[in-house]
N, CA, C and O atoms as a Tripos MOL2 file, in Angstrom:
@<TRIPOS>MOLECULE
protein
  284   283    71     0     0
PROTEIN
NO_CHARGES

@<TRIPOS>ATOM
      1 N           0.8470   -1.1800    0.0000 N.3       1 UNK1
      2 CA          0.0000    0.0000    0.0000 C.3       1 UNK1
      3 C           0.8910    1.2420    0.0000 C.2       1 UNK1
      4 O           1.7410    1.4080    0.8750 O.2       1 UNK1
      5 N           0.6830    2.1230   -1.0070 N.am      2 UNK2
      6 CA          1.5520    3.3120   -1.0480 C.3       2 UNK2
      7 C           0.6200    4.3290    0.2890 C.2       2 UNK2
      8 O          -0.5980    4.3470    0.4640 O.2       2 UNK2
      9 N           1.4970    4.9530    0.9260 N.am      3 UNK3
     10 CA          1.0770    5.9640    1.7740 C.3       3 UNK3
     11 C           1.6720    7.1050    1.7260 C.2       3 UNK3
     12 O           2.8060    7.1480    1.2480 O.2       3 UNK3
     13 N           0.8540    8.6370    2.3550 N.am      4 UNK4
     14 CA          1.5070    9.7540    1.7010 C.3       4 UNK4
     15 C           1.0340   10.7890    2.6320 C.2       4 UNK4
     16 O          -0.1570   11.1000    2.6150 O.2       4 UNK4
     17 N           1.8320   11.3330    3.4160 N.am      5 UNK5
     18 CA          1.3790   12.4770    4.3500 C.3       5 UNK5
     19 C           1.0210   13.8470    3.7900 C.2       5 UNK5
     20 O           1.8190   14.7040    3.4080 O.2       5 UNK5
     21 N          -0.0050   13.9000    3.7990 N.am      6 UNK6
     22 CA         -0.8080   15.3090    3.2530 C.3       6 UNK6
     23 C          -0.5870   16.3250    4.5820 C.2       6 UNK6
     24 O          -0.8450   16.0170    5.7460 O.2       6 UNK6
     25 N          -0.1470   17.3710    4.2040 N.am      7 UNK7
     26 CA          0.5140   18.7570    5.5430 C.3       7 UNK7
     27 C          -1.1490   19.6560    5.0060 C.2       7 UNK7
     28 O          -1.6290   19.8840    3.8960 O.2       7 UNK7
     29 N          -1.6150   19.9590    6.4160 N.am      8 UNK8
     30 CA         -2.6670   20.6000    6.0920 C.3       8 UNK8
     31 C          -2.3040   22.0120    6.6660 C.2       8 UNK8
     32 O          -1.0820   22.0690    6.8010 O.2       8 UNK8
     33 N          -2.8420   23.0220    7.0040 N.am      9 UNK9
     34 CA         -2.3840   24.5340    7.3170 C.3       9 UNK9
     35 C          -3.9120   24.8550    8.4600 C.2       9 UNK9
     36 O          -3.8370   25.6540    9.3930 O.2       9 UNK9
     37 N          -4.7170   24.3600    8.2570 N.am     10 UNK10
     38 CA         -6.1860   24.3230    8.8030 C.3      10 UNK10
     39 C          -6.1990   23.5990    9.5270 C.2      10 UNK10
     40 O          -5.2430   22.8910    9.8440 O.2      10 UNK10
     41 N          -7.5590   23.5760   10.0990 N.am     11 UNK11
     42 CA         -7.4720   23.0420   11.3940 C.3      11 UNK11
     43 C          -8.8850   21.3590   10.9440 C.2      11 UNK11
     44 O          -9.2500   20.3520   11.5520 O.2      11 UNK11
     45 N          -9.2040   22.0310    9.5070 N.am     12 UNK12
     46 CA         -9.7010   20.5040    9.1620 C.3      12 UNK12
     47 C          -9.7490   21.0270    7.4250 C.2      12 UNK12
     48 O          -9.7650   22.1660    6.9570 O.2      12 UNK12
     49 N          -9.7630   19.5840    6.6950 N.am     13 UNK13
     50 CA         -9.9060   19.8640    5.4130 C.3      13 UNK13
     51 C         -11.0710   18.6420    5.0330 C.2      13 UNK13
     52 O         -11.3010   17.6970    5.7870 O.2      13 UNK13
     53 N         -11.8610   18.8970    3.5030 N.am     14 UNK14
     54 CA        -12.7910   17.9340    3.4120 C.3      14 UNK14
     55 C         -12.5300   16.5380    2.7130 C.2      14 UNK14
     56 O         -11.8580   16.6260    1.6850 O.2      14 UNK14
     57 N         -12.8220   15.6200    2.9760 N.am     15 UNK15
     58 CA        -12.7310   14.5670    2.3350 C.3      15 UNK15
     59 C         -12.3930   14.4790    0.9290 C.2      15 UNK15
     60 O         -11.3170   14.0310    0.5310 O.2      15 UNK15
     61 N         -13.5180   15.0000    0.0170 N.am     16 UNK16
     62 CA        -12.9730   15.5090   -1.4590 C.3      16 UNK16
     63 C         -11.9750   16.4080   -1.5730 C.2      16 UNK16
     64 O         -11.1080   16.0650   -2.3770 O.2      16 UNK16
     65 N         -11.8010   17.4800   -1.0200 N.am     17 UNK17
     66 CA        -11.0390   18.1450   -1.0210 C.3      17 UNK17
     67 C          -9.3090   17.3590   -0.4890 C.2      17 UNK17
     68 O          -8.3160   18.0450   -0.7310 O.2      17 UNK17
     69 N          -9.1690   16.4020   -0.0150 N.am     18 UNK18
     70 CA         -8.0860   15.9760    0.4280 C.3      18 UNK18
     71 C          -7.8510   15.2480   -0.5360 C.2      18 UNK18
     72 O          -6.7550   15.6380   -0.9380 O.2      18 UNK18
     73 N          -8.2810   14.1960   -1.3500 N.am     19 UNK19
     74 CA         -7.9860   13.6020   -2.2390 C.3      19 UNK19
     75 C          -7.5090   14.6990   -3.8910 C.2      19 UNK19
     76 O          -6.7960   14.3440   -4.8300 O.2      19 UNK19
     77 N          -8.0900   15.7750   -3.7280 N.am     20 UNK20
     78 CA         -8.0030   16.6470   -4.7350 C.3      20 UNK20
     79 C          -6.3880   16.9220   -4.4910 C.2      20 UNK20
     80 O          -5.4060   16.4490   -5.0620 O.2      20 UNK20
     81 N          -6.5120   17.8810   -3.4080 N.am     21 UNK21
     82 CA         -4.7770   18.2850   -2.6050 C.3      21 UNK21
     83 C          -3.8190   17.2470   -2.8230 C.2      21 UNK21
     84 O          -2.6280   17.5380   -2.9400 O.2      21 UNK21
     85 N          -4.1760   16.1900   -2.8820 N.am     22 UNK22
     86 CA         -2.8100   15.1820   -2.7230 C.3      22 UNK22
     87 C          -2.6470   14.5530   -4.0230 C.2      22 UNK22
     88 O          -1.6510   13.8700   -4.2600 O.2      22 UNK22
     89 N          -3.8220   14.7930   -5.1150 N.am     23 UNK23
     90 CA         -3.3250   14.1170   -6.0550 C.3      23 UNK23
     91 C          -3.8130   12.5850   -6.3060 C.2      23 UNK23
     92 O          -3.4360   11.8590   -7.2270 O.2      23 UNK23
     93 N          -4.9160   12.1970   -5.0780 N.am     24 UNK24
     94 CA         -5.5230   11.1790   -5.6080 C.3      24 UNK24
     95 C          -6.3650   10.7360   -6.8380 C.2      24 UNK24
     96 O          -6.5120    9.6660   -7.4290 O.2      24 UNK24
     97 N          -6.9890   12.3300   -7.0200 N.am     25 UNK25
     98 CA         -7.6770   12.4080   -8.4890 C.3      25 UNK25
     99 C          -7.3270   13.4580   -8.9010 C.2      25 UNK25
    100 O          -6.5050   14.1810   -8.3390 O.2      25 UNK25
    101 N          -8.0130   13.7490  -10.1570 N.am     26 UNK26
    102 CA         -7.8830   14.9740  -10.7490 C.3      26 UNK26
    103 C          -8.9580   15.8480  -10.8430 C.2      26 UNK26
    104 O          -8.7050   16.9630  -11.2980 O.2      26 UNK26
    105 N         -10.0260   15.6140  -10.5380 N.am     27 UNK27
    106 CA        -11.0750   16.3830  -10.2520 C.3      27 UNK27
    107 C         -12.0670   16.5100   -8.8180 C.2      27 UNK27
    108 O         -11.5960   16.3940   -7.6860 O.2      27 UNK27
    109 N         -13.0320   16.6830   -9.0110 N.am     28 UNK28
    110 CA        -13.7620   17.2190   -7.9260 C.3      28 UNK28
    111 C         -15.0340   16.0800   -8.0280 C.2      28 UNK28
    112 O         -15.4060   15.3890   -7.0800 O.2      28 UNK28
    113 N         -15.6960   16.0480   -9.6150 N.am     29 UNK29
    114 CA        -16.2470   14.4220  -10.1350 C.3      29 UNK29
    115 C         -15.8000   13.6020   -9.8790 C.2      29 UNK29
    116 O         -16.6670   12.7370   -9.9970 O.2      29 UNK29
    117 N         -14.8100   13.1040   -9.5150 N.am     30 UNK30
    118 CA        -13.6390   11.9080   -9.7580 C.3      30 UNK30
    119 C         -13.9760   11.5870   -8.1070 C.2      30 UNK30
    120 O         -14.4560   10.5420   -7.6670 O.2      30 UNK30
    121 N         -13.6660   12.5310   -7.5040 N.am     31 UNK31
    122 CA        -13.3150   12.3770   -5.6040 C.3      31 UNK31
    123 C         -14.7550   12.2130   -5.5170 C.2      31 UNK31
    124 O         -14.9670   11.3550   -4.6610 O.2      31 UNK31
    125 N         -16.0410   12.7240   -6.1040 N.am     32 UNK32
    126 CA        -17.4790   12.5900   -5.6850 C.3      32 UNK32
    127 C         -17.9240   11.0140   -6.0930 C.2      32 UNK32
    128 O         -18.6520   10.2480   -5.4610 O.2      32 UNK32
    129 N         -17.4000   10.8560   -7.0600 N.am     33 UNK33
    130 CA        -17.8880    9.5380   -7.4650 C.3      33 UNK33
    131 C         -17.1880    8.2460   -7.2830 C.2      33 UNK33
    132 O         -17.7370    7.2160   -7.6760 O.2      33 UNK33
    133 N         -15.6620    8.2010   -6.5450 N.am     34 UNK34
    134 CA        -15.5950    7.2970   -5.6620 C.3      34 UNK34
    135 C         -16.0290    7.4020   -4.4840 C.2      34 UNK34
    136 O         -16.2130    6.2360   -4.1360 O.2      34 UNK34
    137 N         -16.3800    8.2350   -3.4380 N.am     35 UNK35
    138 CA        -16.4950    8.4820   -2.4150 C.3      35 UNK35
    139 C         -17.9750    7.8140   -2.2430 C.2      35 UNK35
    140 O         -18.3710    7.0610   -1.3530 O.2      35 UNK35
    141 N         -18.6560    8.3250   -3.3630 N.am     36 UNK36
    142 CA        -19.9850    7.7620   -3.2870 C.3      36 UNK36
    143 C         -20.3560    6.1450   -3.2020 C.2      36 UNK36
    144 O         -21.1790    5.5170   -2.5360 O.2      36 UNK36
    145 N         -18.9800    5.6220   -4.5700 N.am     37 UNK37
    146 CA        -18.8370    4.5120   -5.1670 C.3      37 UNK37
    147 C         -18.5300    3.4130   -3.5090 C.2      37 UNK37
    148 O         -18.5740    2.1860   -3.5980 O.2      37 UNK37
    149 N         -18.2210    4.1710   -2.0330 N.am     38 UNK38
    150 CA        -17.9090    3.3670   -0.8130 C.3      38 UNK38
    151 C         -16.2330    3.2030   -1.0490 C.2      38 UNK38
    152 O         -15.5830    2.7240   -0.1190 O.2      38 UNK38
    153 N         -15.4620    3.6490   -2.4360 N.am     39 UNK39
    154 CA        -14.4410    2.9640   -2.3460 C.3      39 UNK39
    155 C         -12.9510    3.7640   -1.5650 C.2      39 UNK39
    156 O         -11.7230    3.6770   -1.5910 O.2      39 UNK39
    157 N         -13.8720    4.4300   -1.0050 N.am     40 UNK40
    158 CA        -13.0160    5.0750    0.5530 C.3      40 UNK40
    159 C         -13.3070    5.0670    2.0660 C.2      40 UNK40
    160 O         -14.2920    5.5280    2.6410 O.2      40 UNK40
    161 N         -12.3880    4.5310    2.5070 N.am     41 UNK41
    162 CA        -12.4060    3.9100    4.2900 C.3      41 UNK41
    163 C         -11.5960    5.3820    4.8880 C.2      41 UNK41
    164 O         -10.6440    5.8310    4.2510 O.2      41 UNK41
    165 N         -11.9540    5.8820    5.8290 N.am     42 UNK42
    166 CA        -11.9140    6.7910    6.9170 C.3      42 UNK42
    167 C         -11.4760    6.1260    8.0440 C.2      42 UNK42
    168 O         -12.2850    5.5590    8.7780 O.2      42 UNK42
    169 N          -9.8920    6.1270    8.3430 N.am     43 UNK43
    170 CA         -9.8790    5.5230    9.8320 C.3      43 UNK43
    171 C         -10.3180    4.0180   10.1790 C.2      43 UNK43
    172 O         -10.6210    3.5540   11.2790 O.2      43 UNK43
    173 N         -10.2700    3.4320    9.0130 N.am     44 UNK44
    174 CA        -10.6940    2.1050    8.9440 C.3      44 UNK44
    175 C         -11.9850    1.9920    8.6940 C.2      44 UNK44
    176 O         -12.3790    0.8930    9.0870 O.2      44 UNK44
    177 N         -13.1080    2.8460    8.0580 N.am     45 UNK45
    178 CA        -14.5100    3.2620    8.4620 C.3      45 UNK45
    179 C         -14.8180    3.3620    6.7280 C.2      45 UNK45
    180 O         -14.1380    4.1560    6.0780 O.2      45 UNK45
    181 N         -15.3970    2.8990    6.3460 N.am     46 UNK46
    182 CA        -16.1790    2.8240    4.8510 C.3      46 UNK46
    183 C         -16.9200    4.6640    4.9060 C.2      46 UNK46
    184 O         -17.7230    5.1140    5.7230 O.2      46 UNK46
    185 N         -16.4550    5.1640    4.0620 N.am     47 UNK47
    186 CA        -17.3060    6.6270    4.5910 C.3      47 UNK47
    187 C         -17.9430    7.2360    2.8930 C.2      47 UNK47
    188 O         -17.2170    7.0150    1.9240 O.2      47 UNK47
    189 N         -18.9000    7.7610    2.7390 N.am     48 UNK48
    190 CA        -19.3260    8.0910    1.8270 C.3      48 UNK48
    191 C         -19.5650    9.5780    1.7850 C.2      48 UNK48
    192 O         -19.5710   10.1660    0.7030 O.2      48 UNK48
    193 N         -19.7770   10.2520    3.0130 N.am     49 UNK49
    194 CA        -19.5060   12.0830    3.0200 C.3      49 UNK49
    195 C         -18.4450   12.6280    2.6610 C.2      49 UNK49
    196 O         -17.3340   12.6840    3.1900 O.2      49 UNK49
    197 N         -19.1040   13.2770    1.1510 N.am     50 UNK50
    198 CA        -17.4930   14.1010    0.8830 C.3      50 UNK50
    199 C         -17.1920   15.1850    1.5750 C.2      50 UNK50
    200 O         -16.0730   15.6510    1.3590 O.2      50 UNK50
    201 N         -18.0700   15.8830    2.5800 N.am     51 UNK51
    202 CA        -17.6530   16.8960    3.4940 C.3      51 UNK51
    203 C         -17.0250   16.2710    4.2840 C.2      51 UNK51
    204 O         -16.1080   17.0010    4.6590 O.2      51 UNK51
    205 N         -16.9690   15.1320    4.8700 N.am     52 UNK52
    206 CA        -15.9840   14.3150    6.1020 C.3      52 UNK52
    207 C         -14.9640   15.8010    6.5850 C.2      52 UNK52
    208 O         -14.0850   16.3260    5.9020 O.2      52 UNK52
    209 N         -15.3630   16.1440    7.7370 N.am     53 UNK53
    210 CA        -14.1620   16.4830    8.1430 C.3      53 UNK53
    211 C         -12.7730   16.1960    8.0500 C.2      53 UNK53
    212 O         -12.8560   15.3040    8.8940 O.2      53 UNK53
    213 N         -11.8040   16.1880    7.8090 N.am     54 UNK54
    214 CA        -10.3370   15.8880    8.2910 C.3      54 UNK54
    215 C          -9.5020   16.1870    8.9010 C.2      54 UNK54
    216 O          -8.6060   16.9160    8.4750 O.2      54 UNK54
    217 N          -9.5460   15.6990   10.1250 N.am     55 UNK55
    218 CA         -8.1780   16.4890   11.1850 C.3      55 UNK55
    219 C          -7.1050   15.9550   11.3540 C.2      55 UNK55
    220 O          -7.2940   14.7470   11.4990 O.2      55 UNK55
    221 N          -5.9890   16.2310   11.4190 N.am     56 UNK56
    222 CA         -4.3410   16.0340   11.6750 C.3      56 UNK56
    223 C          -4.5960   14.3200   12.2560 C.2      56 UNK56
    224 O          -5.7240   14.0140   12.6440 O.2      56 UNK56
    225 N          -3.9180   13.6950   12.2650 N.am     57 UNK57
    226 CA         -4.0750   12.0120   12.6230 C.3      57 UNK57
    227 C          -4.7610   11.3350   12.0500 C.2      57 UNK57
    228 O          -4.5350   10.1260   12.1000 O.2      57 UNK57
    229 N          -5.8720   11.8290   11.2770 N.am     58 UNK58
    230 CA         -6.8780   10.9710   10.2410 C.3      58 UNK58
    231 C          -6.4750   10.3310    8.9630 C.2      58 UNK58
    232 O          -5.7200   10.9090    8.1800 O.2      58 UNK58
    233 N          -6.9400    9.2050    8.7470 N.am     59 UNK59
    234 CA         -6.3470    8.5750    7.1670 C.3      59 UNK59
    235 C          -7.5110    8.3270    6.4870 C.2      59 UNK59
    236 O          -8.5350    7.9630    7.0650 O.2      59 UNK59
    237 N          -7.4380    8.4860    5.3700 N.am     60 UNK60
    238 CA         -8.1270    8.0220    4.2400 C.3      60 UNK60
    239 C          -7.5850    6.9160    3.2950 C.2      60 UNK60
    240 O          -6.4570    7.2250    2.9100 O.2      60 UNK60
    241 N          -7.9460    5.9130    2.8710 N.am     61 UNK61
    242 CA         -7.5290    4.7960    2.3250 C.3      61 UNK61
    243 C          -8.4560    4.9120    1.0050 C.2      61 UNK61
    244 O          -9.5560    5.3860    1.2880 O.2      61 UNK61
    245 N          -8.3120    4.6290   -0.2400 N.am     62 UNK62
    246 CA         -8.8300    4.7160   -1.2850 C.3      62 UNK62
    247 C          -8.4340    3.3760   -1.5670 C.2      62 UNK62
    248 O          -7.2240    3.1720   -1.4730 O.2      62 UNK62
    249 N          -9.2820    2.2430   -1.9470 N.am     63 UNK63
    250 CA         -9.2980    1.0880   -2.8240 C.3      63 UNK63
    251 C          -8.1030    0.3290   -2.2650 C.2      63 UNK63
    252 O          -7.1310    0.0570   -2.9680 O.2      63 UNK63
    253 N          -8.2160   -0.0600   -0.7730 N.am     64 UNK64
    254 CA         -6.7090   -0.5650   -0.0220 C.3      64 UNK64
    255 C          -5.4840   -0.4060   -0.5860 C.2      64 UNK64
    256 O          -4.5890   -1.1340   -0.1560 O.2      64 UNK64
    257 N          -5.1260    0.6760   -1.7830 N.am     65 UNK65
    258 CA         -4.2970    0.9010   -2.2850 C.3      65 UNK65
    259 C          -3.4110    2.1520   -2.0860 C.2      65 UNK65
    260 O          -2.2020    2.0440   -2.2930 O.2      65 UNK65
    261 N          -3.8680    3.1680   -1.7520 N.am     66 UNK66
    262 CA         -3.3210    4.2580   -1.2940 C.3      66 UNK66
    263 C          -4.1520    5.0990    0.1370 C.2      66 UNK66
    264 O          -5.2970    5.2870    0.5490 O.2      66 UNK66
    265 N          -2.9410    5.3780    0.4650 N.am     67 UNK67
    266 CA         -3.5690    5.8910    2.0000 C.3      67 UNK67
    267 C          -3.1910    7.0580    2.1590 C.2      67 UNK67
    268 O          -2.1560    7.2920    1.5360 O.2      67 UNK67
    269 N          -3.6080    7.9370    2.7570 N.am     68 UNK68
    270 CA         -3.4170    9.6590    2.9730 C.3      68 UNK68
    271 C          -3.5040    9.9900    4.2090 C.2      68 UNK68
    272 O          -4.6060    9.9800    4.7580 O.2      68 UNK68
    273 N          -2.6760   10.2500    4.7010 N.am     69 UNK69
    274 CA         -2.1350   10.7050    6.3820 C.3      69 UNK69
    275 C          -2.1940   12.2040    6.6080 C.2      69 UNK69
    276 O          -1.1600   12.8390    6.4000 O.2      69 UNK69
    277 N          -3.1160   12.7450    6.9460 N.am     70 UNK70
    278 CA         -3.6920   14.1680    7.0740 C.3      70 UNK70
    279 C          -2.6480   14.4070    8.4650 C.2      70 UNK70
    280 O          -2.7970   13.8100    9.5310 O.2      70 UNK70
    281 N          -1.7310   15.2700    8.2190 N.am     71 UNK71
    282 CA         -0.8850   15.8650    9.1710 C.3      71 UNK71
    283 C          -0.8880   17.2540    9.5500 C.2      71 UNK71
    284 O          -0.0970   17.6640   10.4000 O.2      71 UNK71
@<TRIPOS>BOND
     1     1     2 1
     2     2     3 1
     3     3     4 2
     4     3     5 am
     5     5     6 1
     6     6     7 1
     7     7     8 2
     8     7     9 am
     9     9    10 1
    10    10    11 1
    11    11    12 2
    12    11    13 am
    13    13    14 1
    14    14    15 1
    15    15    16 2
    16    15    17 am
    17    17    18 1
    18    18    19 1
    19    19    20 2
    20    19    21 am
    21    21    22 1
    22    22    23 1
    23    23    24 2
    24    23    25 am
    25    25    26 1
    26    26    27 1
    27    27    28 2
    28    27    29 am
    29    29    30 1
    30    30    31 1
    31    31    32 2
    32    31    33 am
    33    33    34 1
    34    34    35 1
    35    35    36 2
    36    35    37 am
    37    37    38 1
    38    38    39 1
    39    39    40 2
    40    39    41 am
    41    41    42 1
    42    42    43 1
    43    43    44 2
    44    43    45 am
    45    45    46 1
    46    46    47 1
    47    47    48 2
    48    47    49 am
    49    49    50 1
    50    50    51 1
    51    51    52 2
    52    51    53 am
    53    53    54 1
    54    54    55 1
    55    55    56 2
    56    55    57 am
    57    57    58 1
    58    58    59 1
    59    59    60 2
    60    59    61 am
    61    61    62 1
    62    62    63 1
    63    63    64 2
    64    63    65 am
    65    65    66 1
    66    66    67 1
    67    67    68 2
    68    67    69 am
    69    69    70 1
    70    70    71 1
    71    71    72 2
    72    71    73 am
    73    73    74 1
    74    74    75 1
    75    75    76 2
    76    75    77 am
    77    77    78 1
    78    78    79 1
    79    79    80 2
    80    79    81 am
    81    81    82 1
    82    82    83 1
    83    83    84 2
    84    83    85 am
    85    85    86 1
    86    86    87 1
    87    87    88 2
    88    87    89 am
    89    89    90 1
    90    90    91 1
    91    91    92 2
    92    91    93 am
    93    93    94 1
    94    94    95 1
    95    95    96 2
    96    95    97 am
    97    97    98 1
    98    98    99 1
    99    99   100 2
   100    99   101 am
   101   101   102 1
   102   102   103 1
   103   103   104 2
   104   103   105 am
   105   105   106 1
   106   106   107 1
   107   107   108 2
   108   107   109 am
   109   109   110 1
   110   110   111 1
   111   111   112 2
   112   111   113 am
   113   113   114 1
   114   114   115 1
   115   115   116 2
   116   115   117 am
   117   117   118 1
   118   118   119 1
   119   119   120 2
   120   119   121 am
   121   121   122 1
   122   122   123 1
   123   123   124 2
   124   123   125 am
   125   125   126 1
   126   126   127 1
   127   127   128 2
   128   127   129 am
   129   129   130 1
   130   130   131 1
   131   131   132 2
   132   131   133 am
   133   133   134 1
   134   134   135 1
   135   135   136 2
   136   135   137 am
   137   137   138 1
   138   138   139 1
   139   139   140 2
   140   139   141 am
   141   141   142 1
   142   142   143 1
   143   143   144 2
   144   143   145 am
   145   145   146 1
   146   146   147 1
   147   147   148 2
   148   147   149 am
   149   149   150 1
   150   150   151 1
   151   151   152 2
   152   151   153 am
   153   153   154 1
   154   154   155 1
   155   155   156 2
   156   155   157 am
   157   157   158 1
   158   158   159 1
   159   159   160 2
   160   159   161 am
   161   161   162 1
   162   162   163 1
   163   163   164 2
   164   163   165 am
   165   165   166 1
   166   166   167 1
   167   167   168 2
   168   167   169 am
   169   169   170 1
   170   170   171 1
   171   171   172 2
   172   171   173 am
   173   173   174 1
   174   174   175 1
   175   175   176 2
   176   175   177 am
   177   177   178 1
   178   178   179 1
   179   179   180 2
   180   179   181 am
   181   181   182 1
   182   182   183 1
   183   183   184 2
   184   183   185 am
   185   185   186 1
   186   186   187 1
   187   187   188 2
   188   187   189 am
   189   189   190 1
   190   190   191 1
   191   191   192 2
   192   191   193 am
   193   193   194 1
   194   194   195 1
   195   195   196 2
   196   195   197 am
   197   197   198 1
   198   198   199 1
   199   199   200 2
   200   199   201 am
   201   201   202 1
   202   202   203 1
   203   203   204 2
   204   203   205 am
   205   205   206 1
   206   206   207 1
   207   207   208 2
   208   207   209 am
   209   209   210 1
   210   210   211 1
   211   211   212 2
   212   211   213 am
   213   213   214 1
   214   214   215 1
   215   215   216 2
   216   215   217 am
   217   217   218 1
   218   218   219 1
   219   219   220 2
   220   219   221 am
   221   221   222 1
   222   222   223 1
   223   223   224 2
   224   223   225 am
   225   225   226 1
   226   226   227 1
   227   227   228 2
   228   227   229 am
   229   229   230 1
   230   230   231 1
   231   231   232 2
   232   231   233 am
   233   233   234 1
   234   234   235 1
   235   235   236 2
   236   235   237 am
   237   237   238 1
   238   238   239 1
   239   239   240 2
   240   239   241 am
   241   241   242 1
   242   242   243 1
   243   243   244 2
   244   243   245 am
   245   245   246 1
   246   246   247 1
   247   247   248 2
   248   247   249 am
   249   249   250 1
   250   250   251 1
   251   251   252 2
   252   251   253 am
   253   253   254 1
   254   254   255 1
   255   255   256 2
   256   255   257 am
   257   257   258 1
   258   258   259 1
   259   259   260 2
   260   259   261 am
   261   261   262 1
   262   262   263 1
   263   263   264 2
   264   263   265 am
   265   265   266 1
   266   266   267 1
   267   267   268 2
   268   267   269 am
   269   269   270 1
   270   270   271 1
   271   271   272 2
   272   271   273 am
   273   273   274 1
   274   274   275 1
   275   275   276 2
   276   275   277 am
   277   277   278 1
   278   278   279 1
   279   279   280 2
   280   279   281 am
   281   281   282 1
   282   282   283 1
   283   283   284 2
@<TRIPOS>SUBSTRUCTURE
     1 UNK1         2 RESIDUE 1 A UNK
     2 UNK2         6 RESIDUE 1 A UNK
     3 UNK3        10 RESIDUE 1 A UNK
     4 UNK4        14 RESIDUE 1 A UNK
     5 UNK5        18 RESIDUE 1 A UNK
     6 UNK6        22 RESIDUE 1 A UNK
     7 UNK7        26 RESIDUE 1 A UNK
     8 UNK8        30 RESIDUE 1 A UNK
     9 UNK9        34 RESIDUE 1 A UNK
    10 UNK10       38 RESIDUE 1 A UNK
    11 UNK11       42 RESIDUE 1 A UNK
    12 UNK12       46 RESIDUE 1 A UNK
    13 UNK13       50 RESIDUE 1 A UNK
    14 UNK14       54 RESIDUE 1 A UNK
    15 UNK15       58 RESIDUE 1 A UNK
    16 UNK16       62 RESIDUE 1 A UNK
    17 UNK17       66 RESIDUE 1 A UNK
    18 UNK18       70 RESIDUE 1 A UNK
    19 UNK19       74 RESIDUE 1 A UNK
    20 UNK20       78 RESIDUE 1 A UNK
    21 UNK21       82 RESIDUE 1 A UNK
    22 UNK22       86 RESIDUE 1 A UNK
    23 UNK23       90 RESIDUE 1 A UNK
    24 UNK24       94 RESIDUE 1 A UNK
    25 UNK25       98 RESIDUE 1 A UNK
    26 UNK26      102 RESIDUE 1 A UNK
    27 UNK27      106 RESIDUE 1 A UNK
    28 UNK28      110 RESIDUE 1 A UNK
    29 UNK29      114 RESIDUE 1 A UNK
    30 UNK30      118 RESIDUE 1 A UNK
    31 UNK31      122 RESIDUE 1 A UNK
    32 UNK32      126 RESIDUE 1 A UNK
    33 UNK33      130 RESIDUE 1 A UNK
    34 UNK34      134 RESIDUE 1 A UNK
    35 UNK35      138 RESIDUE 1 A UNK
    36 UNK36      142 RESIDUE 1 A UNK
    37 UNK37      146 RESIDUE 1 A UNK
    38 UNK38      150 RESIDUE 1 A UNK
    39 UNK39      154 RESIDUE 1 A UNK
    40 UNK40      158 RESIDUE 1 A UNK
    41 UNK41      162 RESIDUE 1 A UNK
    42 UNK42      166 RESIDUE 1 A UNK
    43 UNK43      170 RESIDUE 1 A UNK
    44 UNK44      174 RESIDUE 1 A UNK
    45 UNK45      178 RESIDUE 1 A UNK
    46 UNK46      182 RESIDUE 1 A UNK
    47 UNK47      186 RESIDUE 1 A UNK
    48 UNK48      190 RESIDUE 1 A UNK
    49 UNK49      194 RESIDUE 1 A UNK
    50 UNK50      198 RESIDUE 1 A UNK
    51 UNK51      202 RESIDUE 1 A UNK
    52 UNK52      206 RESIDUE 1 A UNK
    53 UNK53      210 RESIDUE 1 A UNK
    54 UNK54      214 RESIDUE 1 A UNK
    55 UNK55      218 RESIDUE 1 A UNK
    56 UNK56      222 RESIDUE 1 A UNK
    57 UNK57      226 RESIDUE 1 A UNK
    58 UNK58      230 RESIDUE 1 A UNK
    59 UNK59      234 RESIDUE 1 A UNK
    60 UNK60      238 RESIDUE 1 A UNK
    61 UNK61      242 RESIDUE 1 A UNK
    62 UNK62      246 RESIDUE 1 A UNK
    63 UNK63      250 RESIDUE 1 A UNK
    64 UNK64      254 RESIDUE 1 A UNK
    65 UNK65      258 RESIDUE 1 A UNK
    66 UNK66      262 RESIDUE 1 A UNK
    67 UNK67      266 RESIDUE 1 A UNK
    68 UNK68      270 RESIDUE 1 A UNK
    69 UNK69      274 RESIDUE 1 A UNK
    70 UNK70      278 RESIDUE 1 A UNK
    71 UNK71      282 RESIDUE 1 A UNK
């Protein structure tokens, strides 16, 4: 599993929006329609809100293949 610490400046960022920042997709469609698709886990947590909060210690896992470490 590739993993990748995303540096945030805020004190939370959104779910779509984190995958956008790091380069998981390339759009804003792309992050809505996996997110929807279930094929992102939150903290070990299947999550489908693309507002998801994100705070510093939180991971996002996309398709057990890449993981995003909100720092």
């Amino acid at each position: 599993m590739e993993s990748h610490n995303v540096k945030i400046q805020t004190e939370f960022i959104k779910l779509q929006d984190l995958l956008k920042f790091a380069g998981a997709v390339e759009t804003g469609g792309d992050a809505k329609r996996i997110i929807q698709e279930g094929r992102v886990r939150v903290n070990g947590e299947a999550c489908t809100m693309r507002g998801k909060k994100m705070r510093p210690g939180d991971r996002a896992c996309i398709d057990a293949e890449t993981e995003l470490v909100v720092t």
